[in-house]
DSSP file (Angstrom, degrees, kcal/mol; ACC not computed):
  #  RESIDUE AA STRUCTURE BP1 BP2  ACC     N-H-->O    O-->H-N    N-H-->O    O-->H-N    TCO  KAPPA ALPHA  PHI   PSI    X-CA   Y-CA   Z-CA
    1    1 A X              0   0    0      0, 0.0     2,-0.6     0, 0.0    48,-0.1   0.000 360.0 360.0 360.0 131.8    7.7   -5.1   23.8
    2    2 A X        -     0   0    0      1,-0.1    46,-0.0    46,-0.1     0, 0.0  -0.484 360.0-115.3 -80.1 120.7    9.0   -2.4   21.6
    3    3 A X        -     0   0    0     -2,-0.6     2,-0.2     1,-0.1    47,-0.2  -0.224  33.7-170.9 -61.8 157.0    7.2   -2.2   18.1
    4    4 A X        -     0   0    0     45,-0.3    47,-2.3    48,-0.0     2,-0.1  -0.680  23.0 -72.4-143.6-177.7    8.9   -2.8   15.1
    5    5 A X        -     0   0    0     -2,-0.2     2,-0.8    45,-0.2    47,-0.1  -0.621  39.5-136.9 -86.0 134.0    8.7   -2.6   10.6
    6    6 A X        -     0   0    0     34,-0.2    93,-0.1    -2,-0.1    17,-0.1  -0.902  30.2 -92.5-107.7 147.6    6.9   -4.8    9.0
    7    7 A X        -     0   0    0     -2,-0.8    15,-2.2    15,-0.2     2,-0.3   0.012  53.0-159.3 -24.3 122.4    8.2   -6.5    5.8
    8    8 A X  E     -Ab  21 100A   0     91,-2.5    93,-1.0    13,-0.2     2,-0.4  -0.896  12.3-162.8-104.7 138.1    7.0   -4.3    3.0
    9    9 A X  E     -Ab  20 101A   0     11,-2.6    11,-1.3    -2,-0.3     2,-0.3  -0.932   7.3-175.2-119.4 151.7    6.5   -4.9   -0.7
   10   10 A X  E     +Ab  19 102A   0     91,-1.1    93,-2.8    -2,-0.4     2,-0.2  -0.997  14.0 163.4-153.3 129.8    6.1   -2.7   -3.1
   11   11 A X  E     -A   18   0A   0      7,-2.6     7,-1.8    -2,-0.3     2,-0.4  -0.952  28.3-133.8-153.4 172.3    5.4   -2.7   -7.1
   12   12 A X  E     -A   17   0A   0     -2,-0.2     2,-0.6     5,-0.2    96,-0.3  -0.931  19.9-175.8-131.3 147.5    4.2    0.3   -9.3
   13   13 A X        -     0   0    0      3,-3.6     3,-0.2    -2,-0.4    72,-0.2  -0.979  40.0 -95.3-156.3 153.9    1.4    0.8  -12.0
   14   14 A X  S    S+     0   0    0     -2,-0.6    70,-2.0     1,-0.2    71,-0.3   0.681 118.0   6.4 -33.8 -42.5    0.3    3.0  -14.0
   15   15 A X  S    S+     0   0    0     68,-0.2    65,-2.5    99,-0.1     2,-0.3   0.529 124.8  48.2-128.1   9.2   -2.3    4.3  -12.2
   16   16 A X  E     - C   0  79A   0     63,-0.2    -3,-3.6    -3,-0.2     2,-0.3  -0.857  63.2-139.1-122.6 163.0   -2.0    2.6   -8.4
   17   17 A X  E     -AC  12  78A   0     61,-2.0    61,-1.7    -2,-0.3     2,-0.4  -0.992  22.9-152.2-122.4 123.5    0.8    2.2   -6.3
   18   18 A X  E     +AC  11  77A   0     -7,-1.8    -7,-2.6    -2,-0.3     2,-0.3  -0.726  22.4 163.8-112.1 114.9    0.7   -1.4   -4.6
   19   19 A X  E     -AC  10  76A   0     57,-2.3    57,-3.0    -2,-0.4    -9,-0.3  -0.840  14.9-167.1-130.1-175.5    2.4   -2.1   -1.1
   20   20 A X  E     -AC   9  75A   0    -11,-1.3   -11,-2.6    -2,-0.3     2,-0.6  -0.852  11.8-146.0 176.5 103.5    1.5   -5.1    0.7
   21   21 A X  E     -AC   8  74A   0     53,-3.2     2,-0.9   -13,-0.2    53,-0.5  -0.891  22.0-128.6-105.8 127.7    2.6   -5.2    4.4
   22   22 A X        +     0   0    0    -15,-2.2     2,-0.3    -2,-0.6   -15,-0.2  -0.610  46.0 143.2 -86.4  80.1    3.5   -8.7    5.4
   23   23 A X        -     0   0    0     -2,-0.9     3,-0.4   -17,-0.1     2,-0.3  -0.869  39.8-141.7-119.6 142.6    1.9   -9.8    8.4
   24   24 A X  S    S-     0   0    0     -2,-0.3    21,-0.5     1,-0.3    48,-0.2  -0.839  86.4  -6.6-106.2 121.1    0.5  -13.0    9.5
   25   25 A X  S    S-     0   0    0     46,-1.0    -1,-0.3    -2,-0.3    18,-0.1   0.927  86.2-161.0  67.2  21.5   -2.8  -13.0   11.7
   26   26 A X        -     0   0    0     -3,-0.4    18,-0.3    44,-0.2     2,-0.2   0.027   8.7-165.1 -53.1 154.9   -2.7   -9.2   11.8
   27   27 A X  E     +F   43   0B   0     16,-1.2    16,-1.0     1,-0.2     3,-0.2  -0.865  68.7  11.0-134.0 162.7   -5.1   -7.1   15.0
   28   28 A X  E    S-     0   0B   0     -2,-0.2     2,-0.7    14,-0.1    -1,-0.2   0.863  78.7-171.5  21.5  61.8   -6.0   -3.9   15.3
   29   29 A X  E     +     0   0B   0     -3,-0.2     2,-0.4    13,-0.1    13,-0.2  -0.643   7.3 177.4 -77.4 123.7   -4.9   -2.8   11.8
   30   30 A X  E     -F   41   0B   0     11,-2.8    11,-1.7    -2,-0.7     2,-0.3  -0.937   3.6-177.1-128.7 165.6   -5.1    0.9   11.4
   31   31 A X  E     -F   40   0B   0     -2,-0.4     9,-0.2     9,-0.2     2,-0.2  -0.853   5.5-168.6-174.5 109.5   -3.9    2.1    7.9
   32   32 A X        -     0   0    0      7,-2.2     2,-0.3    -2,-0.3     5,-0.2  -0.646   8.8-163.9-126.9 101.0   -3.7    6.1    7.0
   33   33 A X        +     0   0    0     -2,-0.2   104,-0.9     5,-0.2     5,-0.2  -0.446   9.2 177.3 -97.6 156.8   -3.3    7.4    4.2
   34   34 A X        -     0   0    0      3,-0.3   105,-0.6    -2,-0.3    26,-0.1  -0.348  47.9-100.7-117.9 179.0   -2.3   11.2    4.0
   35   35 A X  S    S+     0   0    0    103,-0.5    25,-1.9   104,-0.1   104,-0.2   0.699 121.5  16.4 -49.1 -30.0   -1.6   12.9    0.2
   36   36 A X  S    S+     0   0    0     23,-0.2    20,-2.3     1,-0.1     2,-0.4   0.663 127.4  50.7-125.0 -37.8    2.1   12.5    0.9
   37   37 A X        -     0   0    0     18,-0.3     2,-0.3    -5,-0.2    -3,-0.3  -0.968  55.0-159.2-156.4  84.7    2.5   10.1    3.7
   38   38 A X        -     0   0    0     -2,-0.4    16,-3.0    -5,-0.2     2,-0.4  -0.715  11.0-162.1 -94.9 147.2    1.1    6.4    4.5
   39   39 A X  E     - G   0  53B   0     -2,-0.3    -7,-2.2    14,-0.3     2,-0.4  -0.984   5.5-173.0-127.1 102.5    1.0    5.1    8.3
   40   40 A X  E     +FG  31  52B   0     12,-1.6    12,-2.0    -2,-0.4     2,-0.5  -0.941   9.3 167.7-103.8  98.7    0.6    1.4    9.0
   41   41 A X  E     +FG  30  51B   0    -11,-1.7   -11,-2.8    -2,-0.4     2,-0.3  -0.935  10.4 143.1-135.8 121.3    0.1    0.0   12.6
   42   42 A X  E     - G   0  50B   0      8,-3.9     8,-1.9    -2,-0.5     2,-0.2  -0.951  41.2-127.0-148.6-173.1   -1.0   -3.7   13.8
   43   43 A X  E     -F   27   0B   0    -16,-1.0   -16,-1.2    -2,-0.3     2,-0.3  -0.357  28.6-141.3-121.9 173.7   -0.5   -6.5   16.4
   44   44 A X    >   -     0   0    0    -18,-0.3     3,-2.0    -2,-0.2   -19,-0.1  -0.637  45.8 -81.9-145.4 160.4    0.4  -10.1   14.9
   45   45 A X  T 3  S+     0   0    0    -21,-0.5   -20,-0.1     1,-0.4   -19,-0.1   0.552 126.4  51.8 -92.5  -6.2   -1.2  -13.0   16.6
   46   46 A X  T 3  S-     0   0    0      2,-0.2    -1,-0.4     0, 0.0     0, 0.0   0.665 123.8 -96.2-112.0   7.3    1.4  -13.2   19.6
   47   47 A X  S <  S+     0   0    0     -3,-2.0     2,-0.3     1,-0.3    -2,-0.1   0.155  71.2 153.6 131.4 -17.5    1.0  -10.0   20.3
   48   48 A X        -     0   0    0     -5,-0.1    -1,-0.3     1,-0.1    -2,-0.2  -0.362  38.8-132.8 -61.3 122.6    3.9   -8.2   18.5
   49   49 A X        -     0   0    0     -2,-0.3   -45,-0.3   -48,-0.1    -6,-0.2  -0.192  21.3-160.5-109.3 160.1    3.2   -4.3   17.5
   50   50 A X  E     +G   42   0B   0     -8,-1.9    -8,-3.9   -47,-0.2     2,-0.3  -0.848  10.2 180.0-160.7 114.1    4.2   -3.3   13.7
   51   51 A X  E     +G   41   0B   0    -47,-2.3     2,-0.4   -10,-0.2   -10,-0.2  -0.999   9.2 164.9-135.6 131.3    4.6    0.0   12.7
   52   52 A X  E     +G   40   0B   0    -12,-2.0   -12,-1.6    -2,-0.3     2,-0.3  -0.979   4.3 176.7-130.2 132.4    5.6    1.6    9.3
   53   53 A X  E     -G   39   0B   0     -2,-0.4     2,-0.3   -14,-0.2   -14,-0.3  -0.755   9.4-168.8-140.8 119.5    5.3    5.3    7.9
   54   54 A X        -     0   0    0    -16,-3.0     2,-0.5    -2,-0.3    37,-0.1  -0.714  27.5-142.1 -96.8 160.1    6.5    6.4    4.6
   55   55 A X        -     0   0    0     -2,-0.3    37,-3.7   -18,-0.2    38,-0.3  -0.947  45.8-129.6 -91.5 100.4    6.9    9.7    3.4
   56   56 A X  B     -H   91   0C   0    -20,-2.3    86,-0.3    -2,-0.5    35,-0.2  -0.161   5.7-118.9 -86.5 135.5    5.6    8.8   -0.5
   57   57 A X  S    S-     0   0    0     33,-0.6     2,-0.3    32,-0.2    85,-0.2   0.860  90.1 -10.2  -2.4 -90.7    7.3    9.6   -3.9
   58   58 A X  S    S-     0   0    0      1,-0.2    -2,-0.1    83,-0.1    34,-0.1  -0.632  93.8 -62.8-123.2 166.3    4.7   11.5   -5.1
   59   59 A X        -     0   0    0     -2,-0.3    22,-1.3    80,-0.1    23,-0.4  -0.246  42.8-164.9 -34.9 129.2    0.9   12.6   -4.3
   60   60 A X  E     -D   80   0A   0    -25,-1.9     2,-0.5    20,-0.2    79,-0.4  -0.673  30.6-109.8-110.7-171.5   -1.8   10.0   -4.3
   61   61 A X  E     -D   79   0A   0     18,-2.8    18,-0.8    -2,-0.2     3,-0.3  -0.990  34.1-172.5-108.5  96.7   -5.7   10.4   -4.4
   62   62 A X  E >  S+     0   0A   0     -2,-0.5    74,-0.9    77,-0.3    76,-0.6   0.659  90.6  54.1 -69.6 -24.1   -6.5    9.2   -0.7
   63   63 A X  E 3  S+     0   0A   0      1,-0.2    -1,-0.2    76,-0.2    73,-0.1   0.969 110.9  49.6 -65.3 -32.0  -10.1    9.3   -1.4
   64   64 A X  E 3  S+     0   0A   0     -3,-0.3     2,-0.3    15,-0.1    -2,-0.2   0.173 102.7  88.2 -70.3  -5.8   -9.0    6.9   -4.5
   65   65 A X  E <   +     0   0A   0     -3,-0.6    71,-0.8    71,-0.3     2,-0.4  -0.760  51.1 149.2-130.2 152.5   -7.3    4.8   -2.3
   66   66 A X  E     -D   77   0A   0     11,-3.4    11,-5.3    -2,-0.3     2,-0.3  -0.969  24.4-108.7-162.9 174.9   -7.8    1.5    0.1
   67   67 A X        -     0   0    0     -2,-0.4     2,-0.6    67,-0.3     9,-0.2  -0.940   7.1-168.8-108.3 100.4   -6.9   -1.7    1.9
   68   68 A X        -     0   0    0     -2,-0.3     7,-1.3     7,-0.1     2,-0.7  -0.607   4.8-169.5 -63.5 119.3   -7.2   -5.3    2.1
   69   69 A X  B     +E   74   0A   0     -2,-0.6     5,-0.2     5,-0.2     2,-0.2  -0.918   8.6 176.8-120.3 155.7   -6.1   -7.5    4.8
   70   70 A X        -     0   0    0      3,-1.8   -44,-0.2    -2,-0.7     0, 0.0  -0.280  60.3 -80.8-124.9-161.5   -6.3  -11.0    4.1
   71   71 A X  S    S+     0   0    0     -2,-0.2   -46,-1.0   -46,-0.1     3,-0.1   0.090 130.3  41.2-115.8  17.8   -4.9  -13.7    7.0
   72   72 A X  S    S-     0   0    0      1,-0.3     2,-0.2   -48,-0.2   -49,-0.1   0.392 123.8 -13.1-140.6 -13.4   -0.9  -12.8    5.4
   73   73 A X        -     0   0    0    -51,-0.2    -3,-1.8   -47,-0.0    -1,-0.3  -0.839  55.8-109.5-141.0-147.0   -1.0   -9.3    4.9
   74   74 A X  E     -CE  21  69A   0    -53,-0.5   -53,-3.2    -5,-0.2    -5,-0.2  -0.863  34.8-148.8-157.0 111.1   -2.7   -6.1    4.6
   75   75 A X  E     -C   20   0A   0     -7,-1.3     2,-0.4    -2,-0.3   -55,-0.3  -0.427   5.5-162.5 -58.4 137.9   -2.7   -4.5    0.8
   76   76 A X  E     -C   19   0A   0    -57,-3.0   -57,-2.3    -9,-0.2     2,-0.4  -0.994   5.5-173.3-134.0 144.2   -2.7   -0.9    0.3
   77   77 A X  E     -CD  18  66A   0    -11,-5.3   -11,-3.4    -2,-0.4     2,-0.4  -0.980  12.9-178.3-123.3 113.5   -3.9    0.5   -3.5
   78   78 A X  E     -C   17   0A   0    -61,-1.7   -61,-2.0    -2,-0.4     2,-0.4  -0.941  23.1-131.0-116.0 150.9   -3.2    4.4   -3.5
   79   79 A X  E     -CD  16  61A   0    -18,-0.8   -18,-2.8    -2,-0.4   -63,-0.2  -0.738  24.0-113.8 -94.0 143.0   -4.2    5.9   -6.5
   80   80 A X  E >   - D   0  60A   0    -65,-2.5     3,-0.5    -2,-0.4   -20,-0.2  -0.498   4.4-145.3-102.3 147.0   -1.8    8.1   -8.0
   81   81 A X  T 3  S+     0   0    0    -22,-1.3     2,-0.5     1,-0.3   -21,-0.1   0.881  99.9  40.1 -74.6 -44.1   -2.2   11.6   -8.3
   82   82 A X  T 3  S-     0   0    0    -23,-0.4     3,-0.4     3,-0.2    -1,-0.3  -0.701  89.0-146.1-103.0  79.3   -0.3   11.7  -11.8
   83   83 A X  S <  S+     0   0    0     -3,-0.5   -68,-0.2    -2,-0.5   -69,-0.1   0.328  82.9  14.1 -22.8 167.0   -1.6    8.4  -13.9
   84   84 A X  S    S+     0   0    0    -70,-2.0     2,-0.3     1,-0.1    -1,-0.2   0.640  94.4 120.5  17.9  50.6    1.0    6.7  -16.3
   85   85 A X        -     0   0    0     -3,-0.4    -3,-0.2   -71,-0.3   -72,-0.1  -0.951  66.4-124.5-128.9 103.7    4.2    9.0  -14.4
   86   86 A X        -     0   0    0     -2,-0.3     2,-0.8     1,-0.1   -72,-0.0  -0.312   8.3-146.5 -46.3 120.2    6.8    6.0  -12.9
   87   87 A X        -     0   0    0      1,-0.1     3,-0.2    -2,-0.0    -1,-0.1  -0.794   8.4-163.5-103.3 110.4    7.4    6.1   -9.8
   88   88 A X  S    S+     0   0    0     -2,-0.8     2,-0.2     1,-0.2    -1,-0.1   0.611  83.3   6.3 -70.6  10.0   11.4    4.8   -9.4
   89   89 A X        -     0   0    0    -78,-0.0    -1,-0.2     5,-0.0   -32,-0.2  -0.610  65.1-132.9-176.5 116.6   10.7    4.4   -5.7
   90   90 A X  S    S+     0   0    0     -3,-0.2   -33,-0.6    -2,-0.2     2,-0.4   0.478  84.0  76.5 -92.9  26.0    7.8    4.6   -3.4
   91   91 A X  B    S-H   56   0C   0      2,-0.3   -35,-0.3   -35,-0.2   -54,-0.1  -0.917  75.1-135.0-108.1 164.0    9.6    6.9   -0.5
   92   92 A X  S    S+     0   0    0    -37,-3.7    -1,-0.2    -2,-0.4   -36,-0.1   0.904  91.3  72.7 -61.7 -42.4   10.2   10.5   -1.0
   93   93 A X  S    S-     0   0    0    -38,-0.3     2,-0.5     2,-0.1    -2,-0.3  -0.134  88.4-126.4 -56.8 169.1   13.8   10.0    0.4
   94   94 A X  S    S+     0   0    0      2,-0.0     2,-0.2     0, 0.0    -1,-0.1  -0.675  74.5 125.8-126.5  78.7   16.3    8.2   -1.8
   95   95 A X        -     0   0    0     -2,-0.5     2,-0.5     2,-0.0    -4,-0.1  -0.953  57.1-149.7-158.9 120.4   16.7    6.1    1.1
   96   96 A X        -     0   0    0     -2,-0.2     2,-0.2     2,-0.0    -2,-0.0  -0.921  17.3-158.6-107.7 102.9   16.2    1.9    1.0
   97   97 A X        -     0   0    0     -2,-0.5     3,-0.4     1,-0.1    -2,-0.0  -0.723  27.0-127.5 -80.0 159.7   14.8    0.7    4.9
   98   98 A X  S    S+     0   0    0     -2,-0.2    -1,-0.1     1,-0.2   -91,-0.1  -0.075 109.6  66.6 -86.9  32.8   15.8   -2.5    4.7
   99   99 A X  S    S+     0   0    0    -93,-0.1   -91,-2.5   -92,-0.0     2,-0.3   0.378  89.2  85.1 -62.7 -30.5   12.5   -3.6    5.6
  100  100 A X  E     +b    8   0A   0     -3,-0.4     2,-0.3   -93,-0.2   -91,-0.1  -0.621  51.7 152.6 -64.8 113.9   11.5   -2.1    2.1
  101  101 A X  E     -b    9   0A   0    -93,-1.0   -91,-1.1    -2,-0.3     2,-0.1  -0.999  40.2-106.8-150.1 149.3   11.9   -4.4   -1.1
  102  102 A X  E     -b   10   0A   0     -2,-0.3     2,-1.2   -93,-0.2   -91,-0.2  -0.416  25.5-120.5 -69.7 159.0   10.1   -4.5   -4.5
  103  103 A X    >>  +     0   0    0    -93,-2.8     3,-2.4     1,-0.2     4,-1.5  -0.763  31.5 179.9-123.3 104.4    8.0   -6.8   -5.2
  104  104 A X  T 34 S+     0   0    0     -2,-1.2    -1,-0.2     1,-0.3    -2,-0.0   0.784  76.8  62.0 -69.7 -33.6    9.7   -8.3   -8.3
  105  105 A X  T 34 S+     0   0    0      1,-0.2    -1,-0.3    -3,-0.1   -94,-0.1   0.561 116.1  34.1 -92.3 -14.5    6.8  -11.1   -8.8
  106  106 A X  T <4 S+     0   0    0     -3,-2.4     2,-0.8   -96,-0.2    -1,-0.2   0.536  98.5 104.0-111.9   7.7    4.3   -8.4   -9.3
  107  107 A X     <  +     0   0    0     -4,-1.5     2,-0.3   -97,-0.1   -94,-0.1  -0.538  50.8 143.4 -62.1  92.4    7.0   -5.7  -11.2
  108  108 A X        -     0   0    0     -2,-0.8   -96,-0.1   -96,-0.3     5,-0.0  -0.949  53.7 -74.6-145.8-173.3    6.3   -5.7  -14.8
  109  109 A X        -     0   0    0     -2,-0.3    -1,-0.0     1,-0.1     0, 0.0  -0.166  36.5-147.4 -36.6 121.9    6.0   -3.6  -18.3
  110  110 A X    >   +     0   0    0      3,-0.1     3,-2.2     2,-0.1     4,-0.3   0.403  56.4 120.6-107.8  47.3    3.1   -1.6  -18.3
  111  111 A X  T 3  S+     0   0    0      1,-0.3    -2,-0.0     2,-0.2     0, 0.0  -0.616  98.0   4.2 -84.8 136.0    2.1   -1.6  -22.1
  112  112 A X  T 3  S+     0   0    0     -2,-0.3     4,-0.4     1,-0.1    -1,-0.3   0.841  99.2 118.4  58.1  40.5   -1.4   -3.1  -22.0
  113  113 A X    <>  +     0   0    0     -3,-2.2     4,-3.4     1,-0.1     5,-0.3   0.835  53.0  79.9-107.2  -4.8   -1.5   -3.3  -18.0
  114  114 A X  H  > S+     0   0    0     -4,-0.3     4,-2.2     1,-0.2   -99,-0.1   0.776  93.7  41.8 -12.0 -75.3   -4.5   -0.9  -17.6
  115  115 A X  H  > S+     0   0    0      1,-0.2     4,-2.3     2,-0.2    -1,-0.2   0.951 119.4  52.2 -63.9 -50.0   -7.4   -3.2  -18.3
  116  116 A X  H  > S+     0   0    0     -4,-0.4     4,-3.2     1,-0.2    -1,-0.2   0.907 111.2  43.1 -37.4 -57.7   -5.2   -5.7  -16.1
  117  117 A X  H  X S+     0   0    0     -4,-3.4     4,-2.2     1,-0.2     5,-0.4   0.876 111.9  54.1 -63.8 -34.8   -4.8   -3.3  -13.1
  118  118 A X  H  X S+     0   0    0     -4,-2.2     4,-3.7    -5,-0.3     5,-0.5   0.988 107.5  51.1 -56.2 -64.2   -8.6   -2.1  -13.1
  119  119 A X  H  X S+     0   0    0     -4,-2.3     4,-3.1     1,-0.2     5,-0.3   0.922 115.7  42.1 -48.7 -62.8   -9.9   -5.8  -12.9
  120  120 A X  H >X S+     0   0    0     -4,-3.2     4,-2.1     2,-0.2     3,-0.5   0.954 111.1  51.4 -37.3 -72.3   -7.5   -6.5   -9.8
  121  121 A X  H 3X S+     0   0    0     -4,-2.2     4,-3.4     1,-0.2    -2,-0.2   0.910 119.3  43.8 -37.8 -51.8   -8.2   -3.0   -8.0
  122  122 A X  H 3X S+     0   0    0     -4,-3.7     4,-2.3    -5,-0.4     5,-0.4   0.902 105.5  56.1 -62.7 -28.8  -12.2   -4.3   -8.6
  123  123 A X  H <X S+     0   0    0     -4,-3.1     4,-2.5    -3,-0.5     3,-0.4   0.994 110.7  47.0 -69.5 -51.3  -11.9   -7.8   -7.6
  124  124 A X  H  X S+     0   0    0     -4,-2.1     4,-1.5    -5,-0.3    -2,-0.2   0.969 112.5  49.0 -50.9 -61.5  -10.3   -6.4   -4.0
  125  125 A X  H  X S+     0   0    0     -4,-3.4     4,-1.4     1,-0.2    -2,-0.2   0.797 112.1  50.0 -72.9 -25.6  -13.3   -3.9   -3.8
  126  126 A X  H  X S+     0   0    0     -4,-2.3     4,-0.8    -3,-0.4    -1,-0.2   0.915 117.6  41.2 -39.1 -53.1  -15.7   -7.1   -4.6
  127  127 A X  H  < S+     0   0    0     -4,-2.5     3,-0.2    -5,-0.4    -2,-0.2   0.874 114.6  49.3 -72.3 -19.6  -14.0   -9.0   -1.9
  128  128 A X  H >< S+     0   0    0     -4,-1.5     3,-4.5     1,-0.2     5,-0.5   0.868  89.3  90.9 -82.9 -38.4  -13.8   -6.0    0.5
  129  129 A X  H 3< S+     0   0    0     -4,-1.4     4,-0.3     1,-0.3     3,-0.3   0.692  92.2  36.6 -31.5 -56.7  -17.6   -5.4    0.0
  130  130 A X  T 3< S+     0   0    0     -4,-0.8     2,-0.5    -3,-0.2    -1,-0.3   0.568 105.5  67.1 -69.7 -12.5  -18.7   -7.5    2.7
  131  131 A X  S <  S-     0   0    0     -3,-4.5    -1,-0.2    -4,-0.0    -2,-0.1  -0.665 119.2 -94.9-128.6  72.7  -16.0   -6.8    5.1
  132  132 A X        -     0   0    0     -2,-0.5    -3,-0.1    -3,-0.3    -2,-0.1   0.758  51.3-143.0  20.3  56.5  -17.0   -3.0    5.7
  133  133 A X        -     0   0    0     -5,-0.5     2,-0.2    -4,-0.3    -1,-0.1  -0.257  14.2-150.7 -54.5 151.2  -14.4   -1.7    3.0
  134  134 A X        -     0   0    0    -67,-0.2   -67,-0.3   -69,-0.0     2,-0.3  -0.584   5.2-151.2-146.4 152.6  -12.7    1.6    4.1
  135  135 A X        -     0   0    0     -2,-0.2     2,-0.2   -69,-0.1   -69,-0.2  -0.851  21.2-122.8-135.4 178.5  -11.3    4.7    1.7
  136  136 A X        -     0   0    0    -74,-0.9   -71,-0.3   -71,-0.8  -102,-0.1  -0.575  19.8-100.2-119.8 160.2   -8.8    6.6    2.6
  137  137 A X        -     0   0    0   -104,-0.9     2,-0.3    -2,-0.2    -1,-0.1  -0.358  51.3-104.5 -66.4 151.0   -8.4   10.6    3.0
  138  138 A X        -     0   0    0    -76,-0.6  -103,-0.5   -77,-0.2   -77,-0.2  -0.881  37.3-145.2-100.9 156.3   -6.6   12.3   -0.1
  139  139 A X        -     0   0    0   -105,-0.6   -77,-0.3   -79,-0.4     2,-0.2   0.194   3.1-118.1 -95.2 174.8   -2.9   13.6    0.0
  140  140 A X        -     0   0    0    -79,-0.1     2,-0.3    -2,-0.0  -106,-0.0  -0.948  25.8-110.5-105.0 134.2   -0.4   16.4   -1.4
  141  141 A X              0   0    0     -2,-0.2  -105,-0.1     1,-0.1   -83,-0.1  -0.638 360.0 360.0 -71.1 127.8    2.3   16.5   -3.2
  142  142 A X              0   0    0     -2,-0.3    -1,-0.1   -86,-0.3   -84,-0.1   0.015 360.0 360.0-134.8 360.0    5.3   17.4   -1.1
């Protein structure tokens, strides 16, 4: 069976950049993020392979940066190389996969979202704590 994209989400903040690949039951998850360039590979619980790689906007911090998976997806938080600079799109092309969509229900203003975004990013590293939480290599700006 040939592997395929999984449904992506995407939202932006001031100092992370939030995707969230949508998978149900995910296996084997491997998740690498480069400076430039994240790589996303699982199984789904019949068996079905998922593979994503963007070429990213801008630079992130891959030491700064991690994953959740939960039993409906697998979260990625990359930390941005340049804090509070918008990123109008997270691939380096100006190119829409259609697997790629914002994720309008966490897309908002970011006057006063700091404190907001810190508390999230920690509450994920709480929850990861027990389940051998991983960081990531850091990137380049391309």
């Amino acid at each position: 069976m040939a592997r395929q994209p999984a449904k992506t989400l995407w939202y932006d903040r001031p100092r992370y950049v939030h995707l969230e690949f949508c998978v149900e039951d995910s296996t084997d998850v491997k998740v690498v993020i480069d400076d430039h360039r994240l790589v996303f590979s699982c199984k789904n619980a019949d068996g079905v392979e998922f593979y994503n790689e963007i070429n990213l906007y801008a630079r992130v911090n891959s030491k700064d940066s991690r994953e959740k998976r939960s039993d409906r997806s697998i979260t990625c938080f990359m930390r941005k190389w340049k804090e509070k600079v918008a990123w109008p799109r997270i691939t380096k092309e100006n190119i829409k996969p259609a697997w790629l969509s914002v994720d309008f229900d966490n897309w908002r203003d970011w006057e006063g979202d700091e404190e907001v975004e810190r508390a999230m990013v920690e509450q994920y590293a709480e929850v990861n704590a027990g389940e051998g939480d991983r960081k990531s290599p850091p990137t380049n700006y391309g």
